[in-house]
C-alpha positions in Angstrom: 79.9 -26.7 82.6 78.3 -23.1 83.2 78.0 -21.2 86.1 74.9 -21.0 87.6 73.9 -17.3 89.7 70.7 -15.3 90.6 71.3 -13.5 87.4 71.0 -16.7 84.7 73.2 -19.1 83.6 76.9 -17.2 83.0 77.4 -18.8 79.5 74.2 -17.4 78.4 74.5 -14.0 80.1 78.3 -13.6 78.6 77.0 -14.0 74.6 73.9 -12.0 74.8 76.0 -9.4 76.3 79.1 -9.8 73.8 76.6 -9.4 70.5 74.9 -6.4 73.0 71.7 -8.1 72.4 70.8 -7.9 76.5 68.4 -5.2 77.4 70.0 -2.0 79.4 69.1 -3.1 82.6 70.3 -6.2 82.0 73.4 -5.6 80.9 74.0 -3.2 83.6 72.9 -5.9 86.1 76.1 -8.1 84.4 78.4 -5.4 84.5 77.5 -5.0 88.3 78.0 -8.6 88.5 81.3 -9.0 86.8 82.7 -5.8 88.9 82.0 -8.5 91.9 84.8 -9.9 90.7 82.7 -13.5 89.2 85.8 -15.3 87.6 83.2 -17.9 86.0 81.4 -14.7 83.8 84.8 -13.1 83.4 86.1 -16.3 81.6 83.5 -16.9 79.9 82.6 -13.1 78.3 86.4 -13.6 77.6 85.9 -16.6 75.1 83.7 -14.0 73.0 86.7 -11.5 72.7 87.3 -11.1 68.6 84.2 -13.4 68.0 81.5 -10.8 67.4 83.7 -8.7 65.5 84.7 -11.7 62.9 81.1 -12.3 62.7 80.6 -8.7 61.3 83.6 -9.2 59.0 81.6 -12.5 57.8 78.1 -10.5 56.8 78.3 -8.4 53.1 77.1 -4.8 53.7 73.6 -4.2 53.0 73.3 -0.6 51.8 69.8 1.5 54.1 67.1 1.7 52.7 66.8 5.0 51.2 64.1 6.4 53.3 65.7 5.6 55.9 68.8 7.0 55.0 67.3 10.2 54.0 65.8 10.2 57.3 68.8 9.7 59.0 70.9 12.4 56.7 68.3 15.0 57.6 68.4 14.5 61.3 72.5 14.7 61.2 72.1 18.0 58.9 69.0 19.8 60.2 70.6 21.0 62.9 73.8 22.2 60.8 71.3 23.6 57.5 69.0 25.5 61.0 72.7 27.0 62.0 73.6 28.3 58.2 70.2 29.4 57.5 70.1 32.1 60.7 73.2 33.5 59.8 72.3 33.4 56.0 69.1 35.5 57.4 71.1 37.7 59.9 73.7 38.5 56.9 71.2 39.3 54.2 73.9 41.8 52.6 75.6 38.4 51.0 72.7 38.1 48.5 73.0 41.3 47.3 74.2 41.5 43.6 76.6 44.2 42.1 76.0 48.0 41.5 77.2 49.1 38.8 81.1 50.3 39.8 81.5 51.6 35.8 81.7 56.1 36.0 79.7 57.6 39.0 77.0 55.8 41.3 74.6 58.2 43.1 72.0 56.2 45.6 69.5 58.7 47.0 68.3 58.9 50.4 64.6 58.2 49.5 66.3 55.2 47.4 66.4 51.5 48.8 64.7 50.4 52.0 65.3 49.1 55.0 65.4 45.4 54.9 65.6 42.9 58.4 67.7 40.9 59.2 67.4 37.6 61.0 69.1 39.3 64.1 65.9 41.2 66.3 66.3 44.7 65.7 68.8 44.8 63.4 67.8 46.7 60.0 70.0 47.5 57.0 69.7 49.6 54.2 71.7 49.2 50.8 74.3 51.5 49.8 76.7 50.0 47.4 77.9 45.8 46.6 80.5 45.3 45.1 81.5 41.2 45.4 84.4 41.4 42.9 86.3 43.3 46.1 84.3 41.5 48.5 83.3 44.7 50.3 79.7 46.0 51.4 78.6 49.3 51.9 75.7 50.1 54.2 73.8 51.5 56.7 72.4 49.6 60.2 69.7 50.7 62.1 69.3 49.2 65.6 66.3 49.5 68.1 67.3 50.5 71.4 68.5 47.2 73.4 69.2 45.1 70.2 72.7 43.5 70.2 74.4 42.4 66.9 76.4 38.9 67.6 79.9 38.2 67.8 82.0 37.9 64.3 85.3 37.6 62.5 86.3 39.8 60.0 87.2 38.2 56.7 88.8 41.8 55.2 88.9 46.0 57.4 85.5 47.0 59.1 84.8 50.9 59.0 82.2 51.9 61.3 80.9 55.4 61.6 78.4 56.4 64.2 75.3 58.7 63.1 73.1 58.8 65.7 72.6 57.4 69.0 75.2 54.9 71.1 76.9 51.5 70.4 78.9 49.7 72.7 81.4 47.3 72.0 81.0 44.7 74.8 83.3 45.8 77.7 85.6 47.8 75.8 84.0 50.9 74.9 80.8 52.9 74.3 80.9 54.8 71.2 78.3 57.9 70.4 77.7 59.9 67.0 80.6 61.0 65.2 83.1 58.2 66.8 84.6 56.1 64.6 86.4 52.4 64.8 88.5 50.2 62.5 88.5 46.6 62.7 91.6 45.2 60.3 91.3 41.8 58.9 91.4 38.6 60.9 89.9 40.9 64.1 87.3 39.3 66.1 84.3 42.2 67.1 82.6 40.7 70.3 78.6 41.5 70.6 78.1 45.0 70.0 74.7 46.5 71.8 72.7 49.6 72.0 70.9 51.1 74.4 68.9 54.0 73.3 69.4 52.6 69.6 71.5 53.8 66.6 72.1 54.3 62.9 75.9 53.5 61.7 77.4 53.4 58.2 79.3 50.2 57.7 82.0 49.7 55.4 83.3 45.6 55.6 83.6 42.1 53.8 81.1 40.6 52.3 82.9 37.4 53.8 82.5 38.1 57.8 81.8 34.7 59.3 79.2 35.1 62.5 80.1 32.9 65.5 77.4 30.3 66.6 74.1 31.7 67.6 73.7 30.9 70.9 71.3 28.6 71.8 
């Protein structure tokens, strides 16, 4: 014999709530039943324990439909592709192919242009790829109040300052003519400008950006 209580008949209650087939307010009305400390519902959700999960054993796996899987893989990896595409964008210097690195290589100053980047205010300007070292040459433009995001260096970072100020988060403010190194492994927090600046960069082509924030 079942209990009987306000709520429905306990035997009833215990195996719509064991297969979680009870709506959510419902089954939060039987969990703030049960924490009343009902020994009839308690005994009786009990007799379910390992039931429901033999059950699932029981049924063969029927593979998704695949529309709805594709659905479901795009919503798990749109989000991850969005991530990968804006640093793609913001790194534009990794789909560069090789210059030539046989005899001399001259690139003159009214050669190349000035290409964006997926970071605001942040322009570069081809100097020399070379993949087979994994090393970039190049200069960066940024507009006054642009900020470059946070990044680990896969190989040494030269950095030479042209014209105007950059500042290296708290740590220091460099103008032209100063210089830094960042060896291998280093981590360079967000580096800013304020009344803009033109640096040459010498680096990895394999510097990983941290996530964007959001």
């Amino acid at each position: 014999m079942t209990a009987l209580h306000s709520i429905g008949d306990s035997a009833e209650l215990a195996a719509l709530y064991a297969a979680g087939a009870m709506p959510a307010e419902q089954a939060a009305a039987f969990e703030a039943h049960l924490a009343t400390g009902c020994s009839a519902c308690e005994s009786e959700l009990r007799s379910y324990d390992g039931v429901v999960e033999q059950l699932s054993l029981a049924v063969a796996p029927v593979p998704p439909d695949a529309e709805v899987r594709a659905a479901v893989l795009e919503r798990i990896q749109g989000p991850r592709a969005a991530g990968h595409s804006a640093h793609a964008d913001a790194q534009v210097w990794k789909q560069w192919s090789a210059d030539p690195t046989e005899g001399m290589f001259i690139r003159r100053a009214n050669e190349g242009e000035w290409t964006e980047t997926g970071v605001a205010g942040v322009r570069v300007r081809r100097l020399f790829a070379d993949p087979a070292k994994d090393q970039i040459t190049m200069l960066v433009r940024m507009d006054p109040g642009a900020a470059y995001p946070a990044h680990r260096h896969a190989g040494p970072e030269e950095c030479l300052v042209l014209e105007g100020d950059l500042q290296i988060g708290d740590i220091a403010v460099l103008s032209a003519g100063d210089y830094q190194r960042a060896g291998q492994g280093s981590r360079h927090v967000v580096q800013s400008t304020q009344s803009g600046c033109l640096l040459l960069i010498v680096s990895s082509l394999s510097d990983e950006l941290e996530p964007l924030a959001g």
